[in-house]
C-alpha positions as CSV (number, residue, x, y, z in Angstrom):
1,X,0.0,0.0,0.0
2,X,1.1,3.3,-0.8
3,X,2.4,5.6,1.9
4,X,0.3,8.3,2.9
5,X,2.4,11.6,3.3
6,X,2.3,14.1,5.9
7,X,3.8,17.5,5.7
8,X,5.6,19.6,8.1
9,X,6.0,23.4,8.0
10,X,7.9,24.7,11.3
11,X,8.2,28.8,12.4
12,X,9.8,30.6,15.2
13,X,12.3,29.0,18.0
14,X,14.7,26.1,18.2
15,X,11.8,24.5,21.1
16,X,9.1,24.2,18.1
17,X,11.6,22.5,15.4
18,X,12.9,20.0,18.9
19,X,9.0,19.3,18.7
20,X,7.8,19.0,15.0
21,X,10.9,16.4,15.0
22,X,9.4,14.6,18.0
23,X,5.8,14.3,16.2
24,X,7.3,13.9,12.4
25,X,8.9,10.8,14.1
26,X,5.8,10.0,16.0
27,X,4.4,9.8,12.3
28,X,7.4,7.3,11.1
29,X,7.0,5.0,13.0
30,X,3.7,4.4,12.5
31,X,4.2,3.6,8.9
32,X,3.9,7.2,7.3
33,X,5.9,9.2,5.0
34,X,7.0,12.3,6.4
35,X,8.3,15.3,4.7
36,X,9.6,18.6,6.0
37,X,10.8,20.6,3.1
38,X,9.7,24.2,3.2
39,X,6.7,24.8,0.8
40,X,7.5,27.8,-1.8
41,X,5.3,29.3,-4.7
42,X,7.3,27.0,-6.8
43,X,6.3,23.4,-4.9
44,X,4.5,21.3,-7.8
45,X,0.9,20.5,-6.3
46,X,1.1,16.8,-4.7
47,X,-2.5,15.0,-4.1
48,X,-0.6,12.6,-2.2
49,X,-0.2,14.4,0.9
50,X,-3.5,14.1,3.3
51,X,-2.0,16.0,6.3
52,X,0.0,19.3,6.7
53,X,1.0,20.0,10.2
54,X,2.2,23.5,10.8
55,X,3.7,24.7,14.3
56,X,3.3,28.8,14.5
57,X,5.0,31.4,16.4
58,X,3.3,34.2,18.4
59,X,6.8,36.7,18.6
60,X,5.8,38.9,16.3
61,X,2.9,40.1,13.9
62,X,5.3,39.4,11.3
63,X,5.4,35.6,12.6
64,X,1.9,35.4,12.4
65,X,1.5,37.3,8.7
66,X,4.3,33.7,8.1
67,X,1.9,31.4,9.4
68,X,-1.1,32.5,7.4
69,X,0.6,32.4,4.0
70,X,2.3,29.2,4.7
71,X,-1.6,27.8,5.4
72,X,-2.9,29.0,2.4
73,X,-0.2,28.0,-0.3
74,X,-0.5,24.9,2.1
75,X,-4.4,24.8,1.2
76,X,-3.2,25.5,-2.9
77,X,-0.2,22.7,-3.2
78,X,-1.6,20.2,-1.4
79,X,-5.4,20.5,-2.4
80,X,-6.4,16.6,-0.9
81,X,-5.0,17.3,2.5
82,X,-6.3,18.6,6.2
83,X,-4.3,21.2,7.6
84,X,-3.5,21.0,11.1
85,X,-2.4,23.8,13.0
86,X,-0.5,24.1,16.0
87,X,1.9,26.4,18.5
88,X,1.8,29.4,20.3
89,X,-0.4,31.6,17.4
90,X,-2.9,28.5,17.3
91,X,-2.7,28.6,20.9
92,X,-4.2,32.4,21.1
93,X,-6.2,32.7,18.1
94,X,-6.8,29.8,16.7
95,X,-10.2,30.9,15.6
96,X,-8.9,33.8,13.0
97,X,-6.7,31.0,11.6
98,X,-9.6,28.5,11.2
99,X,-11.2,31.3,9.6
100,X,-9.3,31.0,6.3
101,X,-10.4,27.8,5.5
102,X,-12.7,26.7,7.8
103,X,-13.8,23.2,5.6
104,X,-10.0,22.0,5.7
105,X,-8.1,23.4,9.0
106,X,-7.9,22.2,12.6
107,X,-6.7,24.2,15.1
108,X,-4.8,22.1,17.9
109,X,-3.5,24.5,20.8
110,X,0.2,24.7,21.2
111,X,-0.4,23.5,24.6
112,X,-1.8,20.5,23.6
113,X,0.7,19.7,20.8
114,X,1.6,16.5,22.5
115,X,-1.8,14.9,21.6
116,X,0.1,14.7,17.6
117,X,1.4,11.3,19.0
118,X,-1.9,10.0,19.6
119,X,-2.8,11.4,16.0
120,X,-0.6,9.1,14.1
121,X,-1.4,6.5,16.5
122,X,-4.8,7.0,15.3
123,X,-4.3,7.3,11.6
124,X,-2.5,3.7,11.9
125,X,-5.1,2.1,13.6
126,X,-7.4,3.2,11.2
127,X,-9.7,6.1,13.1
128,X,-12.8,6.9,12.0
129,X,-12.1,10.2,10.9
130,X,-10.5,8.6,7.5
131,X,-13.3,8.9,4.7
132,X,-14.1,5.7,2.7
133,X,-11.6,7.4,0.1
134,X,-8.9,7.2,2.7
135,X,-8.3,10.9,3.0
136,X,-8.7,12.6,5.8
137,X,-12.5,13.7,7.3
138,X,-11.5,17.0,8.6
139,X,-14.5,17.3,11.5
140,X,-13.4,13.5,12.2
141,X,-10.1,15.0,12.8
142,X,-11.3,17.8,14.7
143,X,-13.3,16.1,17.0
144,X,-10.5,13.4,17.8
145,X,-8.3,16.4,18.9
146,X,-11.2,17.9,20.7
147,X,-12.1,15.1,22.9
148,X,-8.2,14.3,24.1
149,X,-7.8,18.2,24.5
150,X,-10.0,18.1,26.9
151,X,-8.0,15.4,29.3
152,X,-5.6,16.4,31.7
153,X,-2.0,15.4,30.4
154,X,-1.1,12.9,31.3
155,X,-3.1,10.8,29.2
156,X,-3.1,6.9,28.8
157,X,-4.6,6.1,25.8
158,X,-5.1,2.4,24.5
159,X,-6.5,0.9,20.9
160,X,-10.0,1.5,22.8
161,X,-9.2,5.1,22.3
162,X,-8.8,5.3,18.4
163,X,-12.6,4.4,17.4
164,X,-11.1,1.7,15.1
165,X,-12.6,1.7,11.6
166,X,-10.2,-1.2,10.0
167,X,-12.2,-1.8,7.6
168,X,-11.4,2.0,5.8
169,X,-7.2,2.2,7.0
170,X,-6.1,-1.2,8.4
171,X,-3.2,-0.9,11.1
172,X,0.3,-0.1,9.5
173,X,2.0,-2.5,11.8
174,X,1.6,-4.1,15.1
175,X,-0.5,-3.4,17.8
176,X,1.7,-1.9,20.7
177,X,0.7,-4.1,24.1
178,X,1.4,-0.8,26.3
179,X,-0.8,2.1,26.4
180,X,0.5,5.5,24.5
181,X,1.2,8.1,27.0
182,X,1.6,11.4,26.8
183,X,2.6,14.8,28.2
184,X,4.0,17.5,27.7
185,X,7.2,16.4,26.8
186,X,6.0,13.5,24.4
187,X,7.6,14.9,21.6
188,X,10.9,13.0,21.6
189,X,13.0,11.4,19.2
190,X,16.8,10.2,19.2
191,X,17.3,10.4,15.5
192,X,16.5,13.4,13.5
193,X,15.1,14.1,10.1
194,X,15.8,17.9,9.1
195,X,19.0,18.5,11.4
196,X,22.1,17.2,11.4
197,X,22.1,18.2,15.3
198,X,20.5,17.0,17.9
199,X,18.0,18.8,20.2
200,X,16.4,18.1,23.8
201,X,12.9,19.8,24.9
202,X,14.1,19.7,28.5
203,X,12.1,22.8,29.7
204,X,8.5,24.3,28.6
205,X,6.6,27.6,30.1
206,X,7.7,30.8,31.5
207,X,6.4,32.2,34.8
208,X,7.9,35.8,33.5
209,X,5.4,38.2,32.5
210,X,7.3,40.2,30.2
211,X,5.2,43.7,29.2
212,X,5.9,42.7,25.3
213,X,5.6,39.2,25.5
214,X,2.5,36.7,24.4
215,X,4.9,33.2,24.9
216,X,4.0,33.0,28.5
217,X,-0.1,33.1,27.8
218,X,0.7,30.7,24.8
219,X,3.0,28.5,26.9
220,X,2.0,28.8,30.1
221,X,3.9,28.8,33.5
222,X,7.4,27.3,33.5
223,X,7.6,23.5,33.6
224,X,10.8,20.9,33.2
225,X,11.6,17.1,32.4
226,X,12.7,15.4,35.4
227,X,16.2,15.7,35.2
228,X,17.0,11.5,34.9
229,X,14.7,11.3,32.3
230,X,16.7,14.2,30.5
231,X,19.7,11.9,31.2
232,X,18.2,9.1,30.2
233,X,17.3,10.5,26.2
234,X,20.6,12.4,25.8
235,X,22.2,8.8,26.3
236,X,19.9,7.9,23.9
237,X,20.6,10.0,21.6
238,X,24.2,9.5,22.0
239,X,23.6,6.1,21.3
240,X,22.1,6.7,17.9
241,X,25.0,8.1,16.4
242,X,24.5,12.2,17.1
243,X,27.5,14.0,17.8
244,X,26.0,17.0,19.5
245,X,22.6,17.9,21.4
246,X,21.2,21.1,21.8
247,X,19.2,21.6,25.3
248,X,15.9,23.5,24.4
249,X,13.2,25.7,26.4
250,X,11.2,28.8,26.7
251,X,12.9,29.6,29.6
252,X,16.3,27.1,30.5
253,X,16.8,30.2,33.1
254,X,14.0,28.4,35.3
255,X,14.6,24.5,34.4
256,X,14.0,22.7,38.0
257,X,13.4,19.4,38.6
258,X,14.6,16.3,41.2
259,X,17.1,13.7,40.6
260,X,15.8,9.9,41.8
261,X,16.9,10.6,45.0
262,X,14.9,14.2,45.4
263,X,17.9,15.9,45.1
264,X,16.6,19.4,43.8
265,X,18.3,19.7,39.8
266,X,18.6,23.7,38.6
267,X,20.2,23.7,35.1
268,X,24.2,24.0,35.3
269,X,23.7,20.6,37.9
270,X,21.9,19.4,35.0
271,X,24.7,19.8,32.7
272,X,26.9,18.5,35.1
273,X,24.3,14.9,35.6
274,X,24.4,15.1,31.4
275,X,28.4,15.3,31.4
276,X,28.7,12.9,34.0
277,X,26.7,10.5,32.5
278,X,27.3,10.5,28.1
279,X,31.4,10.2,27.2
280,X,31.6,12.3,23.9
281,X,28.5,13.9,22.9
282,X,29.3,17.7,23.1
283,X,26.1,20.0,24.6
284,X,25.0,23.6,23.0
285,X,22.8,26.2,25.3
286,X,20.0,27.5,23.4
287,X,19.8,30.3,25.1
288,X,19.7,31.6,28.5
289,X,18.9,34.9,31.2
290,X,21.3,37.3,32.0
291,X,20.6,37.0,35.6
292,X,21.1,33.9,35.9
293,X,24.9,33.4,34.8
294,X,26.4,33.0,38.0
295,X,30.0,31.4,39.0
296,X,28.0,28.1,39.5
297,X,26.8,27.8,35.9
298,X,30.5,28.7,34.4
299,X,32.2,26.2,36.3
300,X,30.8,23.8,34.1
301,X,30.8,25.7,30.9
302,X,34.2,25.1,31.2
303,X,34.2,21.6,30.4
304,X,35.2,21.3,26.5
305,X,31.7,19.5,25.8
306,X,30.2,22.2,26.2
307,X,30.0,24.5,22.9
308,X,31.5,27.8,23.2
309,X,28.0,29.5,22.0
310,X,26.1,31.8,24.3
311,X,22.6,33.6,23.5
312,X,21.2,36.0,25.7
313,X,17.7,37.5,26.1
314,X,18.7,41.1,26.4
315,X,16.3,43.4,24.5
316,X,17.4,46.5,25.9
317,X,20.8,48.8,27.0
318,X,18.6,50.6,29.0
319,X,17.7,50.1,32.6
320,X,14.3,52.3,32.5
321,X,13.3,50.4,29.7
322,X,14.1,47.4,30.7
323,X,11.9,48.0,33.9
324,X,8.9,49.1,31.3
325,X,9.6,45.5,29.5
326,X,9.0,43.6,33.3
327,X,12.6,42.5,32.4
328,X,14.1,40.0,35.2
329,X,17.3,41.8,34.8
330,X,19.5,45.0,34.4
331,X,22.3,45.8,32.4
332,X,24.6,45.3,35.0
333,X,23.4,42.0,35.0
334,X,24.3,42.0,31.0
335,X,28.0,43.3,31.8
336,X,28.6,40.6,34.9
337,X,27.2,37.7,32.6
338,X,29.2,38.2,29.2
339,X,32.3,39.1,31.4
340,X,32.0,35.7,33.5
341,X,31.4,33.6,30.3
342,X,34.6,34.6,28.7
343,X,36.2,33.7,31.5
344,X,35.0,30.4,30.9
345,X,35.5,29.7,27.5
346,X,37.9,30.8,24.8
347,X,36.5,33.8,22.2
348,X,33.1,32.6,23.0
349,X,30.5,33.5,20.5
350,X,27.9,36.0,22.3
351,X,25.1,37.0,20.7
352,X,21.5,38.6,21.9
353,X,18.4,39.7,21.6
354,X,17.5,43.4,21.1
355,X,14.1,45.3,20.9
356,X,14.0,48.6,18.8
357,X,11.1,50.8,19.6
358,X,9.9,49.7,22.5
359,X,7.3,51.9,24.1
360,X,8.6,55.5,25.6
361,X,12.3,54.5,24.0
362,X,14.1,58.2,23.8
363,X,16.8,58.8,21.9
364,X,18.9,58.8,25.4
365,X,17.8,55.2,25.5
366,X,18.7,53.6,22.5
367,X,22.0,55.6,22.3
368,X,22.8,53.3,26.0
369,X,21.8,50.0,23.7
370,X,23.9,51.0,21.5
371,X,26.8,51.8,23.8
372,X,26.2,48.5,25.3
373,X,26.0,46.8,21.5
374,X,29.5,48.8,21.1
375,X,31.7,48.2,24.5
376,X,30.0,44.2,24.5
377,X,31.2,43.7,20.7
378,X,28.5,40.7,20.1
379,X,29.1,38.2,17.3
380,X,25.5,38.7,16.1
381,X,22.9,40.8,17.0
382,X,19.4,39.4,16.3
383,X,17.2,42.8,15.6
384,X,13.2,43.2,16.4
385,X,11.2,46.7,15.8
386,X,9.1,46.5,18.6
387,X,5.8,44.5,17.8
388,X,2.7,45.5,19.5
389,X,1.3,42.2,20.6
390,X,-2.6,41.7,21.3
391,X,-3.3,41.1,25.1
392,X,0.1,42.4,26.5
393,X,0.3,45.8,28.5
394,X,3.0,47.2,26.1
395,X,0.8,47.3,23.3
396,X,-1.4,50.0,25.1
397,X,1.4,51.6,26.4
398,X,1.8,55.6,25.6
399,X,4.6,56.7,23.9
400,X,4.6,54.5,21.0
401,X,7.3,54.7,18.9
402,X,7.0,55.7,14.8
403,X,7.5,52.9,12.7
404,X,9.9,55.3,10.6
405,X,12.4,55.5,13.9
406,X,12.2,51.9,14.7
407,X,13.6,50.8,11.1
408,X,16.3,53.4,11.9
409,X,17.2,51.6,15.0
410,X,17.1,48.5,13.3
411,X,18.8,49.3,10.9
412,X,21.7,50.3,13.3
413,X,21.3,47.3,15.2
414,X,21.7,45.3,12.0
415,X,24.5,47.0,11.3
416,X,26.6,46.6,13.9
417,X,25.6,42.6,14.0
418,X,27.3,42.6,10.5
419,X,30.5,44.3,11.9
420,X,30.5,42.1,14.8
421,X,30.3,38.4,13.1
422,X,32.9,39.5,10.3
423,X,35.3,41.0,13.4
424,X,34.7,37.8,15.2
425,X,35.0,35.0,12.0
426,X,38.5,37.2,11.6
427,X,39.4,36.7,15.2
428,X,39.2,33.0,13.9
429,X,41.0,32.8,10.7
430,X,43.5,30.4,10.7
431,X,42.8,28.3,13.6
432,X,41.2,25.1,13.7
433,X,38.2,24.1,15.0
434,X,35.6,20.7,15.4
435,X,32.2,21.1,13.8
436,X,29.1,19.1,12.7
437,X,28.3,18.6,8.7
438,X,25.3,20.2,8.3
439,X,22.4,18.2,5.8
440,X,23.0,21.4,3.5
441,X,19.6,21.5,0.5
442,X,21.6,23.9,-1.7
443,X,24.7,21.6,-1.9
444,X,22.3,18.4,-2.7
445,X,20.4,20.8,-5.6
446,X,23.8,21.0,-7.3
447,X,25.2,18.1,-6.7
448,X,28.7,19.9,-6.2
449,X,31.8,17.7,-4.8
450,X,34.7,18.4,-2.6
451,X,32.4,21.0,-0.2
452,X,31.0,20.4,2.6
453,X,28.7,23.0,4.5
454,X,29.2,22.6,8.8
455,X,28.2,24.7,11.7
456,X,31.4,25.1,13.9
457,X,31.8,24.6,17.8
458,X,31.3,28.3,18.2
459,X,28.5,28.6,16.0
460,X,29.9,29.3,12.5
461,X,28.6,28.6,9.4
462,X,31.6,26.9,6.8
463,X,31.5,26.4,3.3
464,X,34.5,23.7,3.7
465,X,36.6,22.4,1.4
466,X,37.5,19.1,1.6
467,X,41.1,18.3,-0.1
468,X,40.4,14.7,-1.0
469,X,36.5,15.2,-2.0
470,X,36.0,12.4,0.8
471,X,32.3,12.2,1.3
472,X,31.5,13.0,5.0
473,X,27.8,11.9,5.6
474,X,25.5,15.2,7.9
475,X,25.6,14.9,11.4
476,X,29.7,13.8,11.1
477,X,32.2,15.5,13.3
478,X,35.3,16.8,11.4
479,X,38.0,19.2,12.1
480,X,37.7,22.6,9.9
481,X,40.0,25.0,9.4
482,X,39.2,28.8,9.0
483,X,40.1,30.1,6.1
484,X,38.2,33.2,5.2
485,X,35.1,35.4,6.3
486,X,32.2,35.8,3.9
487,X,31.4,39.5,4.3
488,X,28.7,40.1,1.9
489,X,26.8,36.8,3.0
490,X,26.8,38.0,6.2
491,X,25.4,41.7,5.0
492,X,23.0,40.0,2.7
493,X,21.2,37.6,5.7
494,X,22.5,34.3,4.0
495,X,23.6,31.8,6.7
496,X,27.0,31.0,5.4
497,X,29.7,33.2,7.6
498,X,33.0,31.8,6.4
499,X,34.9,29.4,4.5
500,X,37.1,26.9,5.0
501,X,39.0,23.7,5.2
502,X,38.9,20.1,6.5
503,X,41.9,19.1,8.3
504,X,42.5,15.8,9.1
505,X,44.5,14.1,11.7
């Protein structure tokens, strides 16, 4: 029997590709094809695919505007499937998002994402919300979701759960003896399809109320994986082959959990369980407070497994706006942090998060984020005009800001994260360093030997050459030296930073 295909379209943060991973191998293993090549004007229509999942982001309005043309060239290219729609904007209007296509689209909150596992369960038992045709019956589907959204995670389900129709989609393998359970950390996988890294969901929530931010009304309050079970998959996914893991969250900041002997477990002890417990699988932050770099959590980033690449949730130079942003931390905070991870690690790459515009920013203001930008000398600044979003207090707050002076500041912002990344890839030429082949699209288009793309230990992106056109297969640690920065990629928003060359031993 032919393989049915489901499709995966993936927006905003490192946490919601960890998950669409989790649920696209969720879908594998019950017997489905899964694809999750972006979709493009130019994607040929495909009648074969009956499912589109597609996991949102809230961030921004620009995020959102993403989302709703992804859905309907989704709707266009794939004209026999259901659309399912997850993540934080399903999560907080799901209903305007329904509203484009209200005959073909289910709206599943990002909350209960998890339930996606019990979804391809379903599908391979053969639910009844399969149509004699065997597509998809899109209030079938709906109701399904419905009716486990309701239960309190988390759930046990069983076959009794699936309303079996075998007659219409027989089972795609064996019935599993145990029940399914899920939570909020169901979304798992040790082996990956779109990244040639690994990732770990190990945290989920915030119990910050930022004045800009909608994450913690999608996501809720903060909650974490116990830390042995965290333990427990990153062996696992050492196992598999995966040379590095990337720990993901909302929040790592307020990871907190209990070892099996109820030993309370804040994040660096967590690093330290990880470390004590995998031999050669090297660990990258995703990102991380300010105020909450202490001495504690640099003692262990000193340990050579952990990657040399530091993000920080900043947003702000200022300490008057950052107490109009309900920010957890000042810039003093900022300075102590950056100057305690050097101290730890080599040349570390440091980059953050600004917001330009924010509500009653002066000039006085921004010229202290940018003296801060300046004196801190981030590899990369990742750039935001500020985004009024629905339901926060900031977007009601006086003194908005023109749009016109916001791309200014932007525009500074983005400048200086240019001259920062080619400064730092400089501060790198010449010397060697370990990286991960990356699973690069544009290199299997052409078909080009002897190159290799790889994201280094300190977060570059190499266009390697490799002197004996060996064939290195993604996911492979190899040894690159760097040869020369990529200026204009960099100014032009392409990922490649630098080039260089395989060394080997």
């Amino acid at each position: 029997m032919e393989k049915k295909i489901i499709h995966f379209e993936t927006l905003g943060c490192r946490l919601n590709q960890d998950e669409s991973e989790g649920a696209a191998r969720s879908f594998a293993v019950n017997g489905f094809s899964t694809d999750m090549e972006a979709v493009s004007a130019s994607t040929e229509i495909d009648r074969s695919v009956v499912l589109c999942i597609v996991n949102t982001c809230t961030v921004t309005g620009k995020a959102e505007q993403k989302a709703r043309r992804i859905i309907r060239l989704l709707l266009e290219k794939y004209p026999e499937s259901v659309v399912l729609v997850t993540g934080c904007y399903a999560e907080v209007d799901g209903k305007s998002i329904e509203s484009i296509c209200p005959d073909r689209i289910v709206i599943l909150k990002g909350t209960r994402k998890f339930v996606l596992s019990a979804v391809a369960e379903a599908m391979a038992f053969g639910a009844d919300f399969f149509q004699d045709s065997g597509l998809i019956r899109r209030d079938g589907l709906n109701d399904f979701v419905e009716r486990l959204s309701r239960e309190v995670p988390p759930l046990s389900l069983d076959e009794s759960s699936f309303s079996l129709k075998p007659d219409v989609s027989p089972r795609l393998h064996a019935p599993v003896k145990s029940p399914l359970v899920l939570d909020e950390f169901s979304l798992y996988t040790p082996v990956f399809e779109k990244h040639s890294r690994g990732s770990i969901k190990v945290q989920d929530g915030c119990n910050c109320a930022c004045s800009f931010c909608r994450i913690h009304l999608a996501r809720g309050k903060s909650i974490s994986l116990d830390a042995d079970e965290v333990v427990r998959r990153v062996r696992e996914i050492e196992g598999s082959g995966v040379n590095e893991v990337v720990f993901t969250g909302v929040n790592l900041s307020q990871y907190s959990s209990r070892d099996g002997k109820g030993n309370v477990v804040n994040f660096p002890a967590l690093l330290s369980m990880v470390l004590e417990s995998t031999s050669s699988i090297s660990l990258r932050i995703s990102s991380f407070y300010p105020q909450s770099i202490d001495d504690a959590l640099c003692d262990v980033l000193k340990n050579p497994r952990v990657q040399p690449f530091f993000h920080m949730s900043i947003q702000s130079g200022s300490d008057r706006i950052l107490e109009l942003m309900r920010r957890p931390h000042s810039v003093s905070h900022v300075v102590k942090s950056i100057e305690l991870i050097r101290k730890a690690k080599e040349n570390p790459f440091i980059s953050c998060d600004i917001i330009a515009g924010f509500p009653g920013e002066g000039e006085d203001d921004f010229e202290m984020t940018k003296r801060l930008c300046t004196e801190q000398n981030f590899a990369w600044i990742h750039a935001f005009p500020f985004s009024p979003r629905p339901d926060t207090p900031a977007a009601v707050m006086k003194g908005q800001v023109p749009e016109r002076i916001k791309a200014e500041r932007v525009s500074w912002l983005t400048e200086k994260a240019v001259e920062g990344k080619v400064s730092y890839v400089e501060s790198w030429k010449g010397r060697t360093v370990s990286a991960i082949v990356e699973n690069s699209r544009s290199l299997r288009n052409s078909r080009e030997s002897g190159v290799i793309h790889a994201v280094t230990e300190n977060y570059l992106h190499v266009e390697c050459r490799v002197p004996d056109s060996r064939i290195f297969a993604p996911g492979s640690k190899v040894s690159i030296r760097i040869d020369g920065v990529l200026a204009e990629s960099i100014g032009s928003g392409r990922e490649l930073d630098c080039t260089g060359t395989v060394v080997f031993p």
